[in-house]
C-alpha positions in Angstrom: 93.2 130.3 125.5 92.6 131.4 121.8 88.7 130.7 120.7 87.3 130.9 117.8 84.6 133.3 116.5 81.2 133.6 117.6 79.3 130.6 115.6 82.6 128.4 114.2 83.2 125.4 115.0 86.0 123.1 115.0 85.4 119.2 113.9 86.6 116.0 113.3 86.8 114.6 109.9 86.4 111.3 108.3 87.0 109.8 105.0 83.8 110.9 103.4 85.0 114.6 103.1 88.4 114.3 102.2 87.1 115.3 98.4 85.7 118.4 100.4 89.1 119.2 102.1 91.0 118.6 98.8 88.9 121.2 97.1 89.1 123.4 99.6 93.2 123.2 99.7 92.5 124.1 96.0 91.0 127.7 96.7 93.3 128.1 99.0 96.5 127.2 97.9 96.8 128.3 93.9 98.4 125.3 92.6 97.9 125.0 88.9 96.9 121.7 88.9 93.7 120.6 86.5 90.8 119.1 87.2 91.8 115.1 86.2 94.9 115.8 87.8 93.8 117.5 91.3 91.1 114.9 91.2 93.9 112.0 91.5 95.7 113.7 94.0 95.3 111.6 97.3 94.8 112.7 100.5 98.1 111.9 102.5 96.8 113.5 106.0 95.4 110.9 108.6 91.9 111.8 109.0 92.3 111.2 112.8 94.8 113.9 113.1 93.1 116.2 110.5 90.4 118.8 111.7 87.9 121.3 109.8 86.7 124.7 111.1 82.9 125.2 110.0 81.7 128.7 109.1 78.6 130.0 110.5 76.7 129.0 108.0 78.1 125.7 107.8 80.8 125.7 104.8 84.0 125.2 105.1 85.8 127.9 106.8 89.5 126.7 107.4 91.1 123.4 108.2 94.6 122.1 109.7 96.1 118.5 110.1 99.1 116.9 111.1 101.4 113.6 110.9 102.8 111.8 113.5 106.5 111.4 112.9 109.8 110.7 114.4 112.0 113.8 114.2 115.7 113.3 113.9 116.9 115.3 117.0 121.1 115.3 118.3 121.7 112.1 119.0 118.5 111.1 119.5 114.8 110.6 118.1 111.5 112.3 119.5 108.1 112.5 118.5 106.6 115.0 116.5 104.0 116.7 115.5 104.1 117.6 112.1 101.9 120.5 111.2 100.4 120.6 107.7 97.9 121.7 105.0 97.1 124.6 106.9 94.8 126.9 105.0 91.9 130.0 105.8 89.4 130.4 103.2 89.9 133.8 101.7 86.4 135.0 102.8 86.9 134.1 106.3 90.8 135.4 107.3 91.7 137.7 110.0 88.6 136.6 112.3 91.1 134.5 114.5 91.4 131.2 112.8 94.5 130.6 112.6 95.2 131.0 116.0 92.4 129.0 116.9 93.8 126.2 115.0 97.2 126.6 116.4 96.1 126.5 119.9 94.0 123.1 119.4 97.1 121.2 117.7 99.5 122.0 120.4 96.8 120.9 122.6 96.4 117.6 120.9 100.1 117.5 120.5 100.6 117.7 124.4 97.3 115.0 124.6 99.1 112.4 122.1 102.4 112.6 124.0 104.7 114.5 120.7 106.7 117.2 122.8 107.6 119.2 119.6 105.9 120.4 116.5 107.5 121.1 113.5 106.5 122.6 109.9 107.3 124.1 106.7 106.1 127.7 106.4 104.3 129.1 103.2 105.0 132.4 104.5 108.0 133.1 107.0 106.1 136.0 108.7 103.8 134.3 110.0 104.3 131.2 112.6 107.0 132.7 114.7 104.3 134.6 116.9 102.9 130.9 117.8 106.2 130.0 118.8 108.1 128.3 115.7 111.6 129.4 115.1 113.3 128.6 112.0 115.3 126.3 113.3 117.3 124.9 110.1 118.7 126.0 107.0 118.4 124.5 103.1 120.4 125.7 100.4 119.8 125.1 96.6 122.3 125.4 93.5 122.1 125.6 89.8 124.9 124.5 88.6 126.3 124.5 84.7 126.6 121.8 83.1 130.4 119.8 83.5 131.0 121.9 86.5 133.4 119.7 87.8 134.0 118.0 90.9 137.1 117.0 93.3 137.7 113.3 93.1 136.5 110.7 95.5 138.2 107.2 95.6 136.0 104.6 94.6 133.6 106.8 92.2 134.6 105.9 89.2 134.2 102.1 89.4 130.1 102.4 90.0 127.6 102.7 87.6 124.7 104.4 87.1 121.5 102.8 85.7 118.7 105.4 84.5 115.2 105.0 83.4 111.4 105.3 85.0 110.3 104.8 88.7 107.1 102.7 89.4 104.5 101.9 92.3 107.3 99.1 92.9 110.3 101.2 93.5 108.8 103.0 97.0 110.2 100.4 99.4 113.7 100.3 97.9 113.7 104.4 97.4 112.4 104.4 100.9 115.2 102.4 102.4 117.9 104.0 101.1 116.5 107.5 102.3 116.0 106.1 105.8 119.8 105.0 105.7 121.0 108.4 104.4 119.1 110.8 106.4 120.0 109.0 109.9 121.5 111.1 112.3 120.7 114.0 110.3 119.2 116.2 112.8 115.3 117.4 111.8 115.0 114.8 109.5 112.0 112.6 109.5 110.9 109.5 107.2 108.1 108.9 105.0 105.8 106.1 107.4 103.1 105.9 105.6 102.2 103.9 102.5 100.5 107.2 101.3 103.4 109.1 102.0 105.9 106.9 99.8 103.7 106.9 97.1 103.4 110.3 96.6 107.7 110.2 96.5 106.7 108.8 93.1 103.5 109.8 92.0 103.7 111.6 88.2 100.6 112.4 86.8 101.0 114.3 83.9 99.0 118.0 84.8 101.6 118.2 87.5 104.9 118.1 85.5 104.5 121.7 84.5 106.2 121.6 81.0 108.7 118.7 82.2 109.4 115.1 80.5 107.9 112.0 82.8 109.7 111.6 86.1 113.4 109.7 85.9 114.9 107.5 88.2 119.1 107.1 88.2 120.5 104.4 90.6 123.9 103.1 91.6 123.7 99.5 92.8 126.8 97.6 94.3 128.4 94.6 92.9 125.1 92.4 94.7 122.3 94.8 92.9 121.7 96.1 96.2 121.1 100.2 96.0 123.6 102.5 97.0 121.6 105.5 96.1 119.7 107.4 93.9 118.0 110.5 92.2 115.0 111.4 91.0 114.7 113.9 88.5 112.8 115.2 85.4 114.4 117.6 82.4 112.8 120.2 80.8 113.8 120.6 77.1 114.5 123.9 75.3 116.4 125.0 72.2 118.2 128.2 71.3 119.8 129.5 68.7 122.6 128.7 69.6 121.9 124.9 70.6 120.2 122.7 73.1 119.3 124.8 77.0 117.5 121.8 78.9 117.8 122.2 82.4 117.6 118.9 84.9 115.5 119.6 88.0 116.4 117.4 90.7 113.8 116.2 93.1 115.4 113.5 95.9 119.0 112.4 95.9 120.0 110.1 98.4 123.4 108.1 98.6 124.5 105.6 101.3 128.4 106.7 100.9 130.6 109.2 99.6 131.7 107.4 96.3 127.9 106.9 95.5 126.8 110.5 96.1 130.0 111.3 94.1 128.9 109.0 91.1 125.1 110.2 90.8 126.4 114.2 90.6 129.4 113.1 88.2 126.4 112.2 85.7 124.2 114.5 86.8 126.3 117.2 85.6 126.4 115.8 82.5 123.6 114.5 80.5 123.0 115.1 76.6 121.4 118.5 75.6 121.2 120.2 79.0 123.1 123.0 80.5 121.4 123.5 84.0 121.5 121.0 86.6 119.0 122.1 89.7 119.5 120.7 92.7 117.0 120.0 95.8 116.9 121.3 99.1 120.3 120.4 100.6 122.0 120.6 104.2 124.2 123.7 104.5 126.8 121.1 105.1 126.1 118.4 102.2 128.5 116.6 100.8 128.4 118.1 96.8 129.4 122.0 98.0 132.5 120.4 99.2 133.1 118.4 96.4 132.4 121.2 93.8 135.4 122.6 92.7 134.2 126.1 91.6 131.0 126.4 94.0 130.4 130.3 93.0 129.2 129.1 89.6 126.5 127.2 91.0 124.4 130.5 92.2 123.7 129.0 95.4 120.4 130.3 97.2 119.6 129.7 101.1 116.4 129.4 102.4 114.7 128.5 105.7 113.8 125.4 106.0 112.1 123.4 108.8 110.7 125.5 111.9 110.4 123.9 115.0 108.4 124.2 118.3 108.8 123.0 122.0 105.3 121.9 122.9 106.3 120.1 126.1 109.6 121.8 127.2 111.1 119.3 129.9 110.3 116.6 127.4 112.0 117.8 124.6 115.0 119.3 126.1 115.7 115.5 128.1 115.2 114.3 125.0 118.1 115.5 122.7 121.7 115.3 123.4 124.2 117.7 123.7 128.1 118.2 123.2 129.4 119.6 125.9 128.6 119.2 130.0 125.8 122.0 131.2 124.4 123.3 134.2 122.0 126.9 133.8 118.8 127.8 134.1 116.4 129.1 131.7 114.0 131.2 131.8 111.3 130.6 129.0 108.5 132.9 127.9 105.5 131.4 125.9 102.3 132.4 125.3 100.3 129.9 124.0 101.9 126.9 126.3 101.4 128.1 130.3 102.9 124.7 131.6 106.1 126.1 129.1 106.3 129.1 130.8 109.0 129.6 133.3 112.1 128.7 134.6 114.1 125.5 133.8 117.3 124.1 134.8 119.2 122.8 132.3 121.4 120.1 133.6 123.9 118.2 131.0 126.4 115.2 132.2 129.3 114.1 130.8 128.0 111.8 128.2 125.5 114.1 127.1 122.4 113.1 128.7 120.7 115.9 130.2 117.6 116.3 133.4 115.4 119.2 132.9 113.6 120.9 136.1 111.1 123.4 137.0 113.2 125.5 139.7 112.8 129.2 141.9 116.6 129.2 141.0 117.8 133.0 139.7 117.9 132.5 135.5 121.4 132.3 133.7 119.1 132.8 130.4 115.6 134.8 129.4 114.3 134.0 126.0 110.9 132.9 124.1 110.1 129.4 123.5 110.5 130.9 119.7 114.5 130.9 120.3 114.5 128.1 122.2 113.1 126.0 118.9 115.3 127.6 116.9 118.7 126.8 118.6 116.9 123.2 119.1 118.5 121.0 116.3 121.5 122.3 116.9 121.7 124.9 113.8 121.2 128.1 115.4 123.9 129.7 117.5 122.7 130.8 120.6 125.2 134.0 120.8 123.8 134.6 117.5 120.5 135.0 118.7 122.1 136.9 121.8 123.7 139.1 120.0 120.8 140.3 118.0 119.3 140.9 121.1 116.7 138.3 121.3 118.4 136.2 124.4 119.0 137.8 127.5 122.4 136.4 129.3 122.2 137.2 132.7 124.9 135.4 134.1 128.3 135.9 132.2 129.6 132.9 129.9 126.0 131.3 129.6 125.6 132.5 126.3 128.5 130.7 125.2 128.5 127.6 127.5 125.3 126.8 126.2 125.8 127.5 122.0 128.5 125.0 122.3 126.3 122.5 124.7 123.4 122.9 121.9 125.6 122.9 118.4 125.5 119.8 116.4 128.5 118.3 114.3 125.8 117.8 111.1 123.7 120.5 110.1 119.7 120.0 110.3 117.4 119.8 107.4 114.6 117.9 106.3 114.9 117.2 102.8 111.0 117.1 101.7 108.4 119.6 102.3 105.2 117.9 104.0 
C-alpha cells in the first residue's frame, strides 16, 4: 500500500480552511484570476470528502477531494467517485504524494460504497498508471459564421429569447440539462446548490476580455424551456470589419428542432465571424446537421477517464448489448480485491453476474483498459490490437467489443 513520506500527514478538513485550500489551488494551478475575483470564488468540494496532506513542518503540502455523483453508465446509473482539485505544491512534488492521495480515495471510494471513480485529467500522462483509462471522447468546432445547416422539421417555428442569466435561472438551466444528458453514458448532474451556481457564476476578473455572460432560450408554446445556451462574445475589429467570435459554454436541447433552432442563431449573430462550440459527444447532433463540417476545424480531445474501484460491482452494474459468457483476467495494482479472474456472464436482456472463478481466462488486461472500454466508447479489438488486451481464447476479443459498445457515445459535458 502507497504511504506517504516520512513526517506528512494526511487530514480531514473543515470549513475554517477552505480559504487555505483555495489559496493553495491558486499556487498550484495558474489561473489568472485576481485577487477580488479568486477571493469570491466558492469552494464547491464537500469538506467531508475533501482531504489535505501536511508538510513536515506543518504547511500545506498537497490536497485532493471528491464529489459523490451518479455516473451515467449503459443503461444504467452507478455511483461515483468523482476525483477533483488535485494539486502538489511545487516545493513538495516527486516525494510520493500523489500516489499517496490516490491510494486513500479509492480506499474511501470502496468504504462509501461508489464502485468507480472518474476524473478529468490536467495532464494525460499522468493518471493512467493509477488505473484510469480515458474512457471517452469530446470534440470541439469553430465554426464560421452562416455555416449552414441541414434542415430539421419543426425549427423554424420556435423562437429564441436572448439576454442575462441570474441566481434565478439555476433550477430551470438545471432541469433541462438533466433531461438532455439522460442516457448519455458518463454523464453526471450538477446536485449540489454549489455546483449549479457556479453554472452561472460571472464575476468579472474571470471573463478574460469577454462581454458579461449570455443566456439564449427556446421555450414552447406554454413558456416551458426546450433548451438553451450559454455563451459570452468577445468583440474585435479589423480592417476589414467586425471579427467577434462567440464562445459557447453549455448548450442543452430537449429535441432535435430545439438544438436545431439555438445553432441556427448561433451561427449568426451581428458582428461576429467565429462561433466556438463546447465540449461535444463524438456523436452530437450539430456534426450531423452541419452541412460542410470540414470548415468547422474540428479538434478531439480526451475527455472523462474512468476507474473500476470495485470490479464485480461495476461490471453488474452496467448493461450490455449483446449475450456474454468469458472470463477475465484483471491486473491492478493499487486494488488487490481487483486483481484476478472474473467471469463475465451476460443474459439475454442484458443484465449481467460477475464472479471470482479458477476458470482458464478468455481475456488478460489491466483494470486501466477495462475502464476505458467501460462506457462503452472504446473498442475492445482496438485496444487488442494495439497490443494492450491479451485474447486467449479465439473470438473473445470480438464477442465482448460488441457486448460492451454503446448506441450513444459517452461524454460528460462539464469539467469538475
Amino acid at each position: 500500500m502507497p504511504t506517504l513520506p516520512p513526517g506528512y500527514t494526511l487530514r480531514p478538513v473543515d470549513d475554517e480552511f477552505v480559504p487555505e485550500l483555495l489559496a493553495f489551488d491558486r499556487l498550484v494551478f495558474p489561473n489568472g484570476l485576481d485577487d477580488e475575483t479568486a477571493d469570491r470564488w466558492p469552494y464547491p468540494v464537500p469538506v467531508d470528502r475533501s482531504l489535505a496532506v501536511d508538510a513536515p513542518d506543518g504547511t500545506l503540502a498537497a490536497m485532493h477531494g471528491s464529489y459523490e455523483f451518479t455516473l451515467n453508465v449503459p443503461g444504467a446509473t452507478v455511483p461515483c467517485a468523482g476525483l477533483t482539485w488535485v494539486g502538489v505544491h511545487p516545493a513538495h512534488r516527486r516525494r510520493g504524494l500523489l500516489r499517496a492521495m490516490i491510494d486513500a480515495h479509492l480506499r474511501r471510494s470502496t468504504a462509501r460504497g461508489e464502485p468507480v471513480s472518474a476524473l478529468f485529467a490536467a495532464e494525460a500522462a499522468i493518471y493512467g498508471r493509477f488505473g484510469y483509462g480515458s474512457a471517452a471522447d469530446d470534440v470541439r468546432i469553430s465554426a464560421p459564421r452562416r455555416a449552414p445547416l441541414r434542415p430539421v422539421p419543426g425549427s423554424a417555428e420556435l423562437t429564441v429569447r436572448f439576454g442575462s442569466p441570474d441566481a434565478g435561472d439555476t433550477e430551470r438551466l438545471d432541469a433541462v440539462h438533466r433531461a438532455a444528458v439522460a442516457g448519455r453514458p458518463g454523464a453526471v448532474t450538477r446536485d449540489s446548490a454549489v455546483l449549479r451556481q457556479l453554472r452561472v457564476f460571472d464575476p468579472s476578473g474571470a471573463r478574460h476580455g469577454g462581454e458579461p455572460l449570455r443566456l439564449a432560450t427556446v421555450p414552447d408554446h406554454d413558456g416551458r424551456l426546450r433548451g438553451y445556451a450559454l455563451l459570452r462574445r468577445h468583440e474585435a475589429w479589423e480592417p476589414a470589419g467586425p471579427r467577434s467570435t462567440v464562445t459557447v459554454h453549455e448548450i442543452a436541447a430537449l429535441d432535435a428542432a430545439a438544438a436545431h433552432r439555438l445553432w441556427s442563431f448561433l451561427l449568426d449573430l451581428d458582428l461576429t465571424w467565429r462561433v466556438d462550440s463546447p465540449r461535444l459527444a463524438v456523436d452530437d447532433p450539430v456534426l450531423q446537421l452541419l452541412v460542410d463540417r470540414r470548415a468547422t476545424t474540428p479538434q478531439l480531445s480526451d475527455n472523462l477517464w474512468l476507474r473500476l474501484v470495485d470490479l464485480p460491482a461495476a461490471l453488474s452494474a452496467r448493461t450490455y448489448r449483446a449475450p456474454l459468457d468469458l472470463v477475465l483476467e484483471v491486473a491492478d495494482s493499487l486494488v488487490e480485491q481487483n486483481a484476478g479472474r472474473w467471469r463475465l456472464t451476460v443474459g439475454p436482456t442484458g443484465s449481467a453476474e460477475v464472479t471470482s472463478t479458477a476458470a482458464a481466462a478468455d481475456l488478460a488486461l489491466d483494470i486501466r483498459e477495462l475502464g476505458a472500454a467501460y462506457l462503452g466508447g472504446r473498442s475492445l479489438r482496438a485496444l487488442a490490437d494495439t497490443g494492450l488486451i491479451d485474447e486467449r481464447t479465439a473470438g473473445a476479443v470480438d464477442a465482448a467489443t460488441v457486448a460492451f459498445m454503446s448506441p450513444r457515445a459517452p461524454l460528460c459535458d462539464w469539467v469538475f
